[in-house]
N, C-alpha and C positions, 0 to 999 in steps of 0.2 A: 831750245826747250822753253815753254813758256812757264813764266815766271808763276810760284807759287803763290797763291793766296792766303793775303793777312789772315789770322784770326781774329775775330771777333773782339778778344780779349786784348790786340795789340792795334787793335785798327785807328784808335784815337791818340793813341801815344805821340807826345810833341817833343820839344825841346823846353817848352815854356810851363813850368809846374803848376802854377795853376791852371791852365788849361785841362791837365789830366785831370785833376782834382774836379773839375767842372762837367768834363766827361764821367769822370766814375761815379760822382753824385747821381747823373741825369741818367745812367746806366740804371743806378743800383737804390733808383729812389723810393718803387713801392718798399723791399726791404728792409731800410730805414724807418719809411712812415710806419711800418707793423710794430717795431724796434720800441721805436720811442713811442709810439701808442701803447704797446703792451708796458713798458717803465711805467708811463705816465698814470697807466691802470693800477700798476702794482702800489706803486707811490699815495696814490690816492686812499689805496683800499687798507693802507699800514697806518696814516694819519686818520682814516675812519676808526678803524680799530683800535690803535692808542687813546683817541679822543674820545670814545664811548666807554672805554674801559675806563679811564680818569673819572667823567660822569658819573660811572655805576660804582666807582669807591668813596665816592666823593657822597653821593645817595647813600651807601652803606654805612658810612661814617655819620650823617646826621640820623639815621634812625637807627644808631646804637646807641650814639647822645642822649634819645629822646628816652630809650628803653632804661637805661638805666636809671632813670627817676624813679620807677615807680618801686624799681628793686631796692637802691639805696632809702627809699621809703618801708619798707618791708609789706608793698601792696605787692602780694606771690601772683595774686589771680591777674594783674591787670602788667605786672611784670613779664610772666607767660605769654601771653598771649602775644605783646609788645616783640619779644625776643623769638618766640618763635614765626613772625613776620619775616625779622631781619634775616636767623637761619635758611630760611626759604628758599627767600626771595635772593640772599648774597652770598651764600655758603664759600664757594668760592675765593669769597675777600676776605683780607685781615680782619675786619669787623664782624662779617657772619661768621667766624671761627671763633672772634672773643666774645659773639652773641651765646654761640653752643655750650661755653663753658661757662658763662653763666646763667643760660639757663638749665643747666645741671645743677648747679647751684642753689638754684631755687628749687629746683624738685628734690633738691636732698635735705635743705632748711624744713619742707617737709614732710621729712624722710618718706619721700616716695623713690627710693634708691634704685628701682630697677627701671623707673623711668627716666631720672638723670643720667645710667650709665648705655641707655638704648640712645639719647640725645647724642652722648661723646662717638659713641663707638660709629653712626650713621656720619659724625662730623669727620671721626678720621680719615674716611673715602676720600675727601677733597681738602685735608688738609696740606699746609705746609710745613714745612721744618721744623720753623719756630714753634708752631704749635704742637707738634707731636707728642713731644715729651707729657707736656702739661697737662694734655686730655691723657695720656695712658697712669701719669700720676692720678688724676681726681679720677679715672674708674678704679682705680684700688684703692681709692678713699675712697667709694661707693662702697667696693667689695669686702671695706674694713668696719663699716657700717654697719652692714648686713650679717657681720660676723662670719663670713668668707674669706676667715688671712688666706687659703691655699690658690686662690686666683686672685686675692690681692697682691701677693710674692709674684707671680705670674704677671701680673702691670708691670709693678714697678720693675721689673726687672726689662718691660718694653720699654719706659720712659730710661732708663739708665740707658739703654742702648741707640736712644731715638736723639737722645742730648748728644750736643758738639762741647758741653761745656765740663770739664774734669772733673770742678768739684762739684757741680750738678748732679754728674755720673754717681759720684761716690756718697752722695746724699741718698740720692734713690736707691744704691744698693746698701744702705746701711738698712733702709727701711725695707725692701725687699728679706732681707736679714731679719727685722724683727719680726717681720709676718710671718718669715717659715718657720721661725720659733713658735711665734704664738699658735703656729699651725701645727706644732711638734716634730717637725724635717728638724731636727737639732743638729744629723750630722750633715745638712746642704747650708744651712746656718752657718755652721760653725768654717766650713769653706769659706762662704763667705765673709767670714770674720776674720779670720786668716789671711785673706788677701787684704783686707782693710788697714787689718793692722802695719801691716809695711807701709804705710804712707806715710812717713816720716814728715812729721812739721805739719800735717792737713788735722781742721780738729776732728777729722772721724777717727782718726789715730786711737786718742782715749778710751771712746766709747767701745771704740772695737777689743780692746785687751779687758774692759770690764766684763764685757758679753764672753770672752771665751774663757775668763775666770767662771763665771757664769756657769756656762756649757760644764765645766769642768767639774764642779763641784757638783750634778746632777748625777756624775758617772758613780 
């Protein structure tokens, strides 16, 4: 019977190990070279993208530097302008997020309140974390402004939810709190005074048992 024929896949097989290793290289080289070209692309295109993004925060951070001179000068017109560059152009970064809230800032210094709180709300698309809370806090200081407690309640009650921070939470829902009063919700108020006041040892603790003495003596 004639002998069967090797495969392909065993036809170089030695005894001597690198041998194979020298064969399955020369076998399976296009392979490799696609392997490590395609890394060498990915690799490439990850240090591009880190090293532009460093750039573009690094850019964002000196023209929020720059914006806030004319703010902490109380020049509004030449502050705007400044700040809404950096919004623009970095929204994105740490710095065009702390650009959006201060120039909300400046449009509520004066009180042009529905243009400050069209800046936050357009920022919170691309905001992150950290900032969340803060822009839904200053539109219900916009909305407290304006004499709107019932969507100022309405924020603050997003920045309480937006925060990672307990007594953060419990600041903005005290203030949430005094908005649905001032708004006349006395009894979504007063919920939330109730929940406040069990915070044993936190100082909304006080405040909260004052406001439902408060609440109480209305009835």
């Amino acid at each position: 019977m004639a002998q069967a024929t090797r495969s392909s896949s065993t036809a170089h097989i030695s005894d001597d190990p690198m041998e194979n290793v020298a064969h399955w290289l020369q076998a399976n080289a296009k392979p490799i070279v696609y392997a490590v070209g395609a890394a060498a692309v990915v690799a490439a295109a990850v240090f591009v993208y880190r090293s532009t993004a460093e750039t573009k925060r690094e850019k964002a951070s000196a023209a929020l530097y720059e914006a806030q001179a004319p703010f902490a000068q109380g020049k509004f017109d030449d502050a705007q302008k400044a700040l809404e560059k950096v919004t623009d152009r970095y929204a994105s970064t740490s710095s065009g997020q702390q650009a959006a809230i201060l120039l909300a800032q400046v449009h509520y210094e004066q009180k042009k309140y529905d243009d400050g709180i069209k800046v936050l709300e357009k920022a919170l698309g691309s905001s992150t974390t950290e900032f969340k809370a803060s822009m839904e806090s200053l539109i219900a200081g916009g909305y407290e402004m304006k004499g709107d407690m019932s969507k100022a309640a309405d924020h603050y009650a997003k920045a309480a939810a937006a925060t990672p921070f307990p007594a953060e939470k419990h600041a903005y829902e005290a203030s949430q709190a005094r908005s649905l009063m001032a708004a006349g919700k006395n009894d979504e108020a007063k919920t939330l005074w109730e929940s406040l006041a069990q915070l044993d040892g936190e100082p909304v603790q006080q405040e909260a048992n004052i406001r439902l003495g408060e609440l109480a003596a209305k009835k």
